[in-house]
C-alpha positions in Angstrom: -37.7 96.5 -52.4 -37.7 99.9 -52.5 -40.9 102.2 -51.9 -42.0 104.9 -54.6 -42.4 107.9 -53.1 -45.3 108.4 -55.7 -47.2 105.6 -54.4 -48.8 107.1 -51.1 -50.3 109.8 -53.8 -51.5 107.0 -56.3 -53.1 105.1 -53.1 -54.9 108.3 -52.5 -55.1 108.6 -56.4 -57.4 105.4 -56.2 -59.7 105.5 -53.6 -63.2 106.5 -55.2 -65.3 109.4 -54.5 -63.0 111.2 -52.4 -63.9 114.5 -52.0 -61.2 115.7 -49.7 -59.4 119.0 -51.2 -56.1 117.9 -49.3 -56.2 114.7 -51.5 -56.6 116.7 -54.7 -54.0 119.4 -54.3 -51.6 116.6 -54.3 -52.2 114.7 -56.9 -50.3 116.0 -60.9 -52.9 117.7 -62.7 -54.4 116.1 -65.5 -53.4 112.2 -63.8 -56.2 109.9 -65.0 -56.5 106.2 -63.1 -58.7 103.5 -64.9 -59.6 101.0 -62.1 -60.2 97.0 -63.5 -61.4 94.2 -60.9 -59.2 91.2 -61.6 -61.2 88.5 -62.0 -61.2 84.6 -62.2 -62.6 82.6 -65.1 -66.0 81.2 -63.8 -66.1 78.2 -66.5 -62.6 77.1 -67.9 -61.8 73.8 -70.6 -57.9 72.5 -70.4 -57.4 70.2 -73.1 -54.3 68.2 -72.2 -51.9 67.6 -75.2 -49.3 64.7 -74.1 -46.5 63.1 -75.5 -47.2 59.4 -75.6 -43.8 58.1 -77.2 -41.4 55.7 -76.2 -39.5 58.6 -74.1 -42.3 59.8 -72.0 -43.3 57.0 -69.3 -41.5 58.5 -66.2 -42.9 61.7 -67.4 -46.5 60.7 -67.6 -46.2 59.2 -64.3 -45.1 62.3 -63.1 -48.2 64.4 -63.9 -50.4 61.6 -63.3 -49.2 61.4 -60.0 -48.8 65.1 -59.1 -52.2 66.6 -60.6 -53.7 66.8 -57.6 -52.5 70.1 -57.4 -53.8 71.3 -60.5 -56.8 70.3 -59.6 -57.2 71.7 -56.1 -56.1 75.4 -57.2 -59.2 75.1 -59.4 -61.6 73.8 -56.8 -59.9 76.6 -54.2 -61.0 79.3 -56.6 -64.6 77.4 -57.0 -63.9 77.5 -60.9 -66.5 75.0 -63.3 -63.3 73.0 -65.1 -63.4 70.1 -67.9 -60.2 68.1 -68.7 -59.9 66.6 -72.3 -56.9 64.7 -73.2 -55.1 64.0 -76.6 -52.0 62.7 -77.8 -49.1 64.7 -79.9 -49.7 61.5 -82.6 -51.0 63.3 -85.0 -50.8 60.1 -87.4 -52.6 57.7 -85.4 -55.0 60.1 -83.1 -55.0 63.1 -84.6 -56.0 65.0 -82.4 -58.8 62.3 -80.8 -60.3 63.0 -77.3 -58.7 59.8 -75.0 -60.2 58.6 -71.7 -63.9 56.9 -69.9 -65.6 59.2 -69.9 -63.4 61.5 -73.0 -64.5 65.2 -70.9 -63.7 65.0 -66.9 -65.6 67.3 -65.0 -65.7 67.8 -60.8 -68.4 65.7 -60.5 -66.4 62.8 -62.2 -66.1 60.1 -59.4 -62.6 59.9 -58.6 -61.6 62.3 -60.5 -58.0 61.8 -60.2 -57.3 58.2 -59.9 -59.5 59.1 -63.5 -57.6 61.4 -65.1 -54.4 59.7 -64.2 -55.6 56.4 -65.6 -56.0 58.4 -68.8 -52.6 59.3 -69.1 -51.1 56.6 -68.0 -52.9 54.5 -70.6 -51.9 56.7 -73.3 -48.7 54.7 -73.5 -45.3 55.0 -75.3 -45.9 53.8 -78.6 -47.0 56.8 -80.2 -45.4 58.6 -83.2 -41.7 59.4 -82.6 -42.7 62.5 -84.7 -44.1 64.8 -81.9 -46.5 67.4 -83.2 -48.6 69.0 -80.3 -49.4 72.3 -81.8 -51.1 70.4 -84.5 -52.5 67.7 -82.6 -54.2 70.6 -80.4 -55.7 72.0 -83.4 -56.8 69.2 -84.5 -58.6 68.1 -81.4 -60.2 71.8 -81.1 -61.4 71.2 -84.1 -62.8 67.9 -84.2 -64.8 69.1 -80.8 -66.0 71.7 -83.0 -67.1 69.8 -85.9 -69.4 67.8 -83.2 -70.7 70.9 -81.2 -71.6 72.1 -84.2 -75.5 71.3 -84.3 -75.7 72.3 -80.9 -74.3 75.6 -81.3 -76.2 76.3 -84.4 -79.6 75.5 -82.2 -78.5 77.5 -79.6 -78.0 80.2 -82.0 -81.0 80.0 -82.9 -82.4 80.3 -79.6 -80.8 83.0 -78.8 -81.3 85.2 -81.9 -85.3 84.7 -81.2 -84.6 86.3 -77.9 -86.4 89.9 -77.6 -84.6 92.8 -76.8 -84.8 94.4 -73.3 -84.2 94.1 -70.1 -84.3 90.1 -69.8 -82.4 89.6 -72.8 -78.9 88.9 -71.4 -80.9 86.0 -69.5 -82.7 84.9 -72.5 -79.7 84.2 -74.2 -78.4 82.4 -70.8 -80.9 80.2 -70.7 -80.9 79.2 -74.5 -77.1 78.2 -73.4 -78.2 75.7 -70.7 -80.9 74.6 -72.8 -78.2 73.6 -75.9 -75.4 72.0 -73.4 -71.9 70.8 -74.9 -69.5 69.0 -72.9 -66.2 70.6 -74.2 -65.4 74.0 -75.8 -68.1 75.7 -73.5 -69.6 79.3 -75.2 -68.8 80.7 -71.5 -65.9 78.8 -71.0 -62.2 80.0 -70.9 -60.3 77.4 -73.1 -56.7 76.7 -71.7 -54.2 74.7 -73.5 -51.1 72.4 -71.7 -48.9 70.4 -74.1 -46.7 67.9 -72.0 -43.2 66.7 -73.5 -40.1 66.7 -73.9 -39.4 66.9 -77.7 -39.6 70.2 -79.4 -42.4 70.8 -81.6 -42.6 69.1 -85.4 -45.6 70.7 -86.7 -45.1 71.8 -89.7 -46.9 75.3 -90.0 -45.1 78.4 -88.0 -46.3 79.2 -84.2 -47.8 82.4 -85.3 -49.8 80.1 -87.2 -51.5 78.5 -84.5 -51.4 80.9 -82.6 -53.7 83.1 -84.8 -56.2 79.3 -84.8 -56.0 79.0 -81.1 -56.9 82.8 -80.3 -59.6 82.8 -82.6 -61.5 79.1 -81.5 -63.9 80.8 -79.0 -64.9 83.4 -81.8 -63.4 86.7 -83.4 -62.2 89.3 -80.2 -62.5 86.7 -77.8 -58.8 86.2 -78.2 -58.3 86.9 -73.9 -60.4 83.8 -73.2 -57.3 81.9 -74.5 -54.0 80.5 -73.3 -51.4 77.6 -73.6 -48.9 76.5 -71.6 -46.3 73.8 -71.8 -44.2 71.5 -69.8 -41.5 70.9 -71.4 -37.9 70.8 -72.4 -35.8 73.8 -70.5 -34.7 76.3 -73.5 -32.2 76.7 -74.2 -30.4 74.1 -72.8 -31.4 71.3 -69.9 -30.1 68.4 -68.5 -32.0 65.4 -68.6 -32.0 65.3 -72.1 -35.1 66.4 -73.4 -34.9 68.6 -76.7 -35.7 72.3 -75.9 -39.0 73.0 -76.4 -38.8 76.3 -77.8 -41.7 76.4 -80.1 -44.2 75.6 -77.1 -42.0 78.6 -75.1 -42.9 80.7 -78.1 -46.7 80.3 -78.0 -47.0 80.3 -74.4 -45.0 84.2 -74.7 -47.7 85.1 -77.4 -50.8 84.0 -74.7 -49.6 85.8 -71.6 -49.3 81.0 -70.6 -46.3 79.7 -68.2 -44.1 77.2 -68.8 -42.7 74.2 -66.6 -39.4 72.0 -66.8 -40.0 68.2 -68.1 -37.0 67.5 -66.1 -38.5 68.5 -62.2 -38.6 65.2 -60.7 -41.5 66.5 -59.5 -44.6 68.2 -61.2 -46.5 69.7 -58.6 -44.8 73.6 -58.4 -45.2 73.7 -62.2 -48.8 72.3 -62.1 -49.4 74.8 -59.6 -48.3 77.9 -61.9 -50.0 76.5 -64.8 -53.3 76.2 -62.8 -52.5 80.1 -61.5 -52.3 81.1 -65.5 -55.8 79.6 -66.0 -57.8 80.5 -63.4 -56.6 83.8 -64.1 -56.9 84.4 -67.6 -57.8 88.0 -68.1 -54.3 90.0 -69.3 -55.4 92.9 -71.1 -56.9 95.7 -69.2 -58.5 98.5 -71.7 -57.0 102.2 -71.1 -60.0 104.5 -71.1 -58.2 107.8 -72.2 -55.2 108.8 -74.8 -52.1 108.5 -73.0 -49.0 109.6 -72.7 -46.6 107.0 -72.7 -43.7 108.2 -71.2 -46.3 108.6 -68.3 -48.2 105.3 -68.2 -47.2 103.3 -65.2 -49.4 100.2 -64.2 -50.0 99.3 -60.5 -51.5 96.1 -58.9 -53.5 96.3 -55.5 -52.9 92.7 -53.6 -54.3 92.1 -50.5 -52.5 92.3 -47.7 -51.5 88.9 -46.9 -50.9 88.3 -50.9 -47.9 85.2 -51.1 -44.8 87.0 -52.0 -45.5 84.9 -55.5 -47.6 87.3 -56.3 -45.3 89.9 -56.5 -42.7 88.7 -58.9 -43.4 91.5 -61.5 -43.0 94.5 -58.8 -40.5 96.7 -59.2 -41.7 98.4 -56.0 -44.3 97.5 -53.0 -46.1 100.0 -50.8 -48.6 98.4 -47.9 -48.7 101.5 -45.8 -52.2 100.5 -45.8 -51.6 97.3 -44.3 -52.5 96.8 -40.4 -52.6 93.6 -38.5 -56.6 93.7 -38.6 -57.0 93.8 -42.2 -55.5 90.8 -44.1 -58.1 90.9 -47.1 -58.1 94.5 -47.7 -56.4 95.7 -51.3 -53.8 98.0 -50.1 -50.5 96.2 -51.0 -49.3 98.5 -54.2 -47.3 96.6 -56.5 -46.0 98.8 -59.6 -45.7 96.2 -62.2 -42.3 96.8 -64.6 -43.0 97.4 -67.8 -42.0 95.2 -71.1 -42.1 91.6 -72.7 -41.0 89.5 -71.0 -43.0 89.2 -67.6 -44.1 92.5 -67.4 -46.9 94.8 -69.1 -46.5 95.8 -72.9 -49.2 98.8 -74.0 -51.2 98.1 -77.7 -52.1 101.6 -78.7 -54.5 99.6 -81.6 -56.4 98.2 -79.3 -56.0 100.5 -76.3 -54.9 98.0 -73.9 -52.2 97.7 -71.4 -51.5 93.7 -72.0 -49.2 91.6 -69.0 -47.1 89.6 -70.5 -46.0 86.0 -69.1 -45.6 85.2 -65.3 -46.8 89.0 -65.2 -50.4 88.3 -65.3 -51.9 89.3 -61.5 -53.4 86.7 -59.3 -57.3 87.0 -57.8 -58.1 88.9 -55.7 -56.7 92.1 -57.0 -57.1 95.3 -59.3 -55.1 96.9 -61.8 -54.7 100.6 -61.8 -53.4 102.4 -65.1 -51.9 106.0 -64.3 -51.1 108.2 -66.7 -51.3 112.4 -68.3 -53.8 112.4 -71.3 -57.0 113.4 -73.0 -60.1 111.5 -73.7 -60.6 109.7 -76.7 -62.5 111.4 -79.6 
C-alpha cells in the first residue's frame, strides 16, 4: 500500500511527553491526538441461537465439529467465556436454554465434545418458521427474569457500599458475593445466530436491535454484539435463503458474518471469535473537531497478521526493526465510512468502527484532527 507522507509526523504526533522542539515545529498547529488502549473483553457470554429444522443437520455438524477454534481464540486471549444455547423455535422453546449443564464455562469437562453434544442434540424437527432474532430475545429475557433476585440483592449490596476510596471494590465484591451463571454484570454479552433461513420474526431489526443494546443496562450499548452464520446475501449457492435481516443487525453492532455454505466453519468461527473478544468500537473524541480534518489511525504491533490490516488505507512501520516484534509502531490509517470502516457520531462524540473495521488486541486508536475543546 502506499505510505502517507503525514504518518512519520503523526508517529512523532503520538509519542507522549515529548519535549523535543524539532518534533513540535513540525507538527500543524492546533492538531489534537486522543490516544485509546484497545482492549479485550475480560468476562464475555455468547448465547448461541441455532437453527434446529429439518434443513440444518450438515450444518450443525459443521459447527459442532469446527468450534474448537472458537474456543481456542478465547482461551489465547485468556478471556472468562460462558456458552448458552437456544433454538430459532420460538413455538416450542422459545427461547429456552438447551444443554447438561444449560451455561458452559472453561472449567466445563470436555468442553467441546459438550458443547457439540448440545447442538447436535438440538435436532431437525424444530419449527420450519425460523425466528432467531426473537428467539434470542426471548432467551435474554427469560435469563433475566431468573437473575432477577440475584441482581436485586446484589443491588442492594452495593448501594450500602460507602463512598471512598474502596468503593469501586466494595461494589466488586457484592458482585462475587451475588453470582449468576449467564448475563454476567461485567460480562460482554455476544450474540451468534446459526442458519440458513432468513429471519421470520415479526418485529423490524431496529427493533431488536434497540432490546439487544439495551439488555446489559442503559449506555452500556458497546458491551453488545451479534453476529451470524448464515445465508450469503444477496445471493449463494447451496441454497440457503439470504439471511439479510441477521446481515442487518450484525451492520448495526460493529458483529461479522460467516457463509452457511463453507464446507467448513472454522475461518468464520475464527472472525466471529475476533469480534467478541474485541468488542470495544467506539472511541470518545475529547475535543470539537473539524471533520474535514478527522483521520483515525491504528498502531499494530509489528508482527500484527496482515488480517489485521483490512481496513488500512495506508501502513507506515518505519518504526519496525527486526528486535522489536511487540512494539506498537505499525500505523494503519483506518478508511473512513459504513461499511468496514469508521463513521464519527457528533451526539455522542465518538468515532465508531463499523463491521470487519473493529481493531484487534493489542493496539491503540489515535484520532487526529484541528479543533477546540468542548465547552
Amino acid at each position: 500500500m502506499r505510505s502517507s507522507p503525514l504518518l512519520p509526523l503523526l508517529l512523532l504526533a503520538s509519542i507522549l511527553g515529548c519535549s523535543d522542539d524539532r518534533t513540535r515545529a513540525v507538527l500543524p498547529k492546533g492538531l489534537r491526538v486522543d490516544a485509546h488502549p484497545q482492549t479485550a473483553a475480560k468476562q464475555v457470554d455468547v448465547l448461541w441461537v441455532i437453527d434446529n429444522s429439518g434443513s440444518m443437520a450438515p450444518r450443525q455438524e459443521n459447527l459442532a465439529r469446527n468450534i474448537t477454534t472458537f474456543i481456542e481464540r478465547f482461551a489465547r486471549s485468556q478471556v472468562d467465556f460462558r456458552l448458552a444455547v437456544t433454538t430459532t423455535d420460538v413455538f416450542r422453546d422459545d427461547g429456552q436454554l438447551k444443554g447438561n449443564p444449560v451455561v458452559l464455562t472453561p472449567e466445563t469437562p470436555a468442553l467441546i465434545a459438550t458443547f457439540g453434544r448440545t447442538v447436535r442434540d438440538l435436532g431437525t424437527h424444530g419449527s420450519p418458521y425460523e425466528a432467531g432474532l426473537q428467539a434470542g430475545r426471548r432467551a435474554l429475557e427469560r435469563i433475566l427474569e431468573t437473575n432477577a433476585p440475584v441482581m436485586d440483592a446484589m443491588a442492594r449490596c452495593q448501594n450500602a457500599c460507602a463512598p471512598g476510596t474502596g468503593l469501586m471494590s466494595c461494589r466488586d465484591a457484592c458482585i462475587d458475593a451475588h453470582p449468576v451463571a449467564f448475563l454476567r454484570p461485567n460480562a460482554s454479552l455476544f450474540l451468534v445466530f446459526v442458519t440458513d433461513e432468513e429471519d421470520r420474526s415479526e418485529a423490524d431489526v431496529r427493533g431488536y436491535y434497540r432490546f439487544y443494546e439495551t439488555v446489559k443496562g442503559l449506555g452500556n450499548d458497546g458491551l453488545v454484539s451479534t453476529a451470524a452464520i448464515m445465508g450469503d446475501v444477496p445471493t449463494n449457492s447451496c441454497g440457503a435463503t439470504p439471511g439479510t435481516r441477521y446481515a442487518q443487525l450484525s451492520s448495526l453492532t460493529g458483529g461479522a458474518v460467516g457463509s452457511i455454505c463453507d464446507p467448513e466453519f472454522a475461518n468464520s468461527l475464527e472472525r466471529l471469535a475476533d469480534t467478541a473478544v474485541n468488542l470495544q468500537r467506539k472511541f470518545g473524541v475529547g475535543g470539537t473537531p473539524k471533520l474535514e480534518t478527522l483521520e483515525v489511525y491504528v498502531r499494530f504491533r509489528c508482527d500484527a497478521p496482515e488480517t489485521n490490516l483490512s481496513a488500512c488505507t495506508e501502513i507506515e512501520a518505519k518504526g519496525c526493526t527486526g528486535d522489536n516484534p511487540e512494539a506498537l509502531n505499525r500505523v494503519c490509517k483506518v478508511r473512513q465510512g459504513a461499511p468496514d470502516g469508521w463513521v464519527y457520531e457528533p451526539g455522542d462524540h465518538v468515532v465508531y468502527f463499523d463491521g470487519t473495521s473493529v481493531p484487534n488486541v493489542p493496539s491503540q486508536v489515535e484520532l487526529h484532527y484541528l479543533g477546540e475543546e468542548r465547552p
